[in-house]
N, C-alpha and C positions, 0 to 999 in steps of 0.2 A: 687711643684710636677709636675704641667703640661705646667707651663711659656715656655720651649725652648724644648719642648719635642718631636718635629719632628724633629729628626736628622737623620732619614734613609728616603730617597727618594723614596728607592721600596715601601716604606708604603704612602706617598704620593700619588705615583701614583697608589696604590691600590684604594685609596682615590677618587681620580679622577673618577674612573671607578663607585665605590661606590654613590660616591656625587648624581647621577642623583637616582637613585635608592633612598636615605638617608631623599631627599626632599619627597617622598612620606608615612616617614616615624614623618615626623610633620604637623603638619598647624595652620597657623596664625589666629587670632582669638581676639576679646577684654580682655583685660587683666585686674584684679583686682589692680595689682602693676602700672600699667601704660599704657593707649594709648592699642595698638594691644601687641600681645606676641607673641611668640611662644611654642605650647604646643607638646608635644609627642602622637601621633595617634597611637605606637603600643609598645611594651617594648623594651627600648631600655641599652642591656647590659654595667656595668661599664667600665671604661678606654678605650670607643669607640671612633674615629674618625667621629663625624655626618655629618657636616656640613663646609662649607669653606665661611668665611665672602669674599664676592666678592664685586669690585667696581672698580673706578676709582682709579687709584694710584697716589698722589699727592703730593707735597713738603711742609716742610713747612710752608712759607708762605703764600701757596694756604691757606691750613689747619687753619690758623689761619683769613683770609680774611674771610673765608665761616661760621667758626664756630662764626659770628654774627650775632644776631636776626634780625639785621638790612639791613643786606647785601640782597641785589636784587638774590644772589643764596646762599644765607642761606642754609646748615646743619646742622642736628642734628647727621645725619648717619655716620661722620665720627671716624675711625676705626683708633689711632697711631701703626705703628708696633712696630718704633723706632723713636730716635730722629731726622727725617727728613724725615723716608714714613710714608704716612697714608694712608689708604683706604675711600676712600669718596662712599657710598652706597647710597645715593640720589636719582640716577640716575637707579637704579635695581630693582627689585623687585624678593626678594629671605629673604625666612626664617630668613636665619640669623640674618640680620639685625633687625630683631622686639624681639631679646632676651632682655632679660631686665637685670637689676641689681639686686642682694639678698645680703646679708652680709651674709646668707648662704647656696651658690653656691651649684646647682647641676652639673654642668658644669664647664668649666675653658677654657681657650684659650693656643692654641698651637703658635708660631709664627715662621716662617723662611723664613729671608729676606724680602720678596715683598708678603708674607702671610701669613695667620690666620686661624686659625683652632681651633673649637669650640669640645671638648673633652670630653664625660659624665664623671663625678667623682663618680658615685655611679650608680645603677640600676636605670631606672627612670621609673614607671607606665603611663599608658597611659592616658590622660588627662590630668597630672603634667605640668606646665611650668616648660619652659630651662631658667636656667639662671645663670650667671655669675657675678663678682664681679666688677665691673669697676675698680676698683683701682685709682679711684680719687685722687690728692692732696687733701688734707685735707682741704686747703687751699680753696679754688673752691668753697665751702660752699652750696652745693647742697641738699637738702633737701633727703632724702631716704623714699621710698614708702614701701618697702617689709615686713613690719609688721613680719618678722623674731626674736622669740626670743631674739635673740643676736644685733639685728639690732643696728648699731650704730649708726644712725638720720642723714646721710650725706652717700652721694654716696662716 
């Protein structure tokens, strides 16, 4: 439903004007699912445009050099659009980045070209974490935190 769903630009660039305004309508904080989060500080209506994952935009190879634990600039913040950009958030410090995973998403990600945009699925209360699905390969074998009903035990 929200995969490619920024296909008008005027609404981007509403967005834009939005965004600075959007960040004073979350804040980071520790999170029960994982590390810091991001939670909602006022209600924020369904099928909204919140937040825009920002960063460095990378190739990639970058992408794949950084995303190890071992690498001297190790990532964890990096963001695939498609299969060659990603967004690398390491280097920012902004909301987005601290949303977490749930297997049942209040959120979802919008993508178009060289960005991401982070979209409420539903009403969200104020104190709720944001969060979103990774969409992990299955493969990946990543443990899943979000104690979700439904939770499938793997990001």
């Amino acid at each position: 439903m929200c995969e490619n769903s920024c296909d008008n630009l005027s609404r981007m660039t509403e967005l834009d004007v939005r965004n600075r305004s959007a960040e004073a309508l979350v804040e980071v904080r520790e999170s029960s699912i994982h590390g810091n989060g991001t939670f909602a500080s006022a209600f924020l209506e369904a099928e909204t445009l919140i937040l825009e994952y920002t960063g460095e935009l990378i190739d990639r190879k970058t992408a794949v050099e950084r995303d190890n634990p071992e690498a001297p600039d190790y990532s964890c913040y990096i963001f695939q659009i498609d299969q060659d950009v990603f967004i690398d958030a390491l280097r920012v410090e902004h909301p987005a980045k601290y949303i977490n995973h749930s297997c049942e998403p209040n959120c979802c990600i919008s993508r178009d070209v060289t960005r991401a945009f982070i979209r409420t699925l539903r009403t969200i209360r104020p104190g709720e974490e944001l969060t979103y699905d990774y969409g992990y390969d299955a493969s990946e074998n990543l443990k899943c935190c979000c104690k979700a009903p439904s939770c499938r035990g793997k990001i």
